[in-house]
N, C-alpha and C positions, 0 to 999 in steps of 0.2 A: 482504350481509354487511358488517359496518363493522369498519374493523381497527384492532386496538389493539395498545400499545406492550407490552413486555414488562419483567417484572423483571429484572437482573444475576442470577440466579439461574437462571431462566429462560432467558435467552442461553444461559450457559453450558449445560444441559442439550442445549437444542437443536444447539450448535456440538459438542458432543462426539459425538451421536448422527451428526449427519451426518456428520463424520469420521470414524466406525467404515464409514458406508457409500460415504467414498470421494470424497463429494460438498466437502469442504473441506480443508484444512489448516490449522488453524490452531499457528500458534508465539509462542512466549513469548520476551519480550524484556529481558533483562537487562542490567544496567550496574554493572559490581563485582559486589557481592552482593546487590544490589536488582532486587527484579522491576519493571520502568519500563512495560511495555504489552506490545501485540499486535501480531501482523501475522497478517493471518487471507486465505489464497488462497480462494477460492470460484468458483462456477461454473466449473470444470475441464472444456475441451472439446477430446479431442482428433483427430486424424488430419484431415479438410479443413478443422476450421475452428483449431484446434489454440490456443486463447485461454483465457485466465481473468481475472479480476477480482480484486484485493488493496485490502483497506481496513485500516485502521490507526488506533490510538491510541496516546495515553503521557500518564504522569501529568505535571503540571504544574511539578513537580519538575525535572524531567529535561526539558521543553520546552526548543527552539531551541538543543537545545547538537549535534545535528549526529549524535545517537544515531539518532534514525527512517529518515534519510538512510539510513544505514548498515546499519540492518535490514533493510529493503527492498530496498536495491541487494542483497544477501545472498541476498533472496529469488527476486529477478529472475534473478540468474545460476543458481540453480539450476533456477527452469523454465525458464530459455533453454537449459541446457547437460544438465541430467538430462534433464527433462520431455519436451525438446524444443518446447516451446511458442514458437509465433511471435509473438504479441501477448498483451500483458498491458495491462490498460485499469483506471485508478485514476479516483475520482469522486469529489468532495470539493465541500461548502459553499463558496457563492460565500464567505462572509465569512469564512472559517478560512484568515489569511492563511498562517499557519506552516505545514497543509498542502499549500497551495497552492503552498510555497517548495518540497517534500520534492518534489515531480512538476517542479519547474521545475529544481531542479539534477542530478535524473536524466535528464535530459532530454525530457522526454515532449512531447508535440504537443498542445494544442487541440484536442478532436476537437467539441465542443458543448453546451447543457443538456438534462438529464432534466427533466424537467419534472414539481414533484411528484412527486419518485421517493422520499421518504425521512418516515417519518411520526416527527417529534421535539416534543416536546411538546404534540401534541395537535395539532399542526400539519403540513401536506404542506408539505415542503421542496423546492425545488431543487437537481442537482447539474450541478457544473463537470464534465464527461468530458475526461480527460486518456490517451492508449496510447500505447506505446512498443511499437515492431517489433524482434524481435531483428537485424533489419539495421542497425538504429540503434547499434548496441552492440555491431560485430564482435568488438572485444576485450573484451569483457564489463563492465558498469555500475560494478560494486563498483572495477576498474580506473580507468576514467573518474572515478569522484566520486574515488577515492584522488589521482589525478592534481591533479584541480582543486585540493583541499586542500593537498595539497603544496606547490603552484606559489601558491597565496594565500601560507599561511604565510613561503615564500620571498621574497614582495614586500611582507609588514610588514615582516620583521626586516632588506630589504635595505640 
């Protein structure tokens, strides 16, 4: 079997089916009254291993302004604190620096690469594996990034 990529049309079918049965979450991400991207939970595992996986987009528009940060820490506290989920593990293109930055100010850890894990234009891709343990984020994420920003903002205008 050789696998191919699918339509935006296609995604969304298949992301909606498997959220009726449970298998994803995905959420819609706004900014004012613009819909800006996704943040989509998948492989939902829980009781001994009690993990899932979060990928993410946003339109170009609304890049590096601090919005995806923000929907994801969002989402993290809700499977740490609803779900109860203890690890949640993000993957992302070595060369997509700006999601590279959203896992690095949530604080997540290096865990390694997938190797050929992501079929994007006709091509097997690599990914970066980044998790974060809810031990990492006693007082929860959304907390932590609100923190940093704060205390940035605090030290321009000091």
């Amino acid at each position: 079997n050789e696998a191919k990529e699918i339509s935006v049309r296609e995604s969304i079918r298949l992301l909606l089916k498997n959220a009726k049965k449970g298998n994803c979450i995905p959420l819609v991400v706004e900014f004012g009254e613009s819909f800006v991207g996704q943040v989509t939970i998948s492989r939902l595992y829980y009781g001994a291993f009690a993990e899932t996986t979060i990928g993410y987009w946003i339109t170009k528009r609304f890049s590096g302004q601090g919005i995806m940060t923000i929907a994801v820490a969002l989402a993290i506290d809700y499977l740490f604190y609803k779900l109860h989920i203890h690890r949640v593990e993000i993957c992302v293109l070595s060369e997509n620096i700006k999601s590279r930055r959203v896992v690095e100010k949530l604080g997540f850890s290096y865990e390694g690469i997938r190797r050929k894990a992501i079929l994007i234009n006709h091509s097997w891709r690599d990914h970066l594996c980044f998790a974060l343990l809810k031990d990492d984020a006693p007082e929860g994420v959304l907390k932590k990034v609100a923190f940093k920003r704060k205390s940035l903002y605090a030290a321009r205008n000091f």
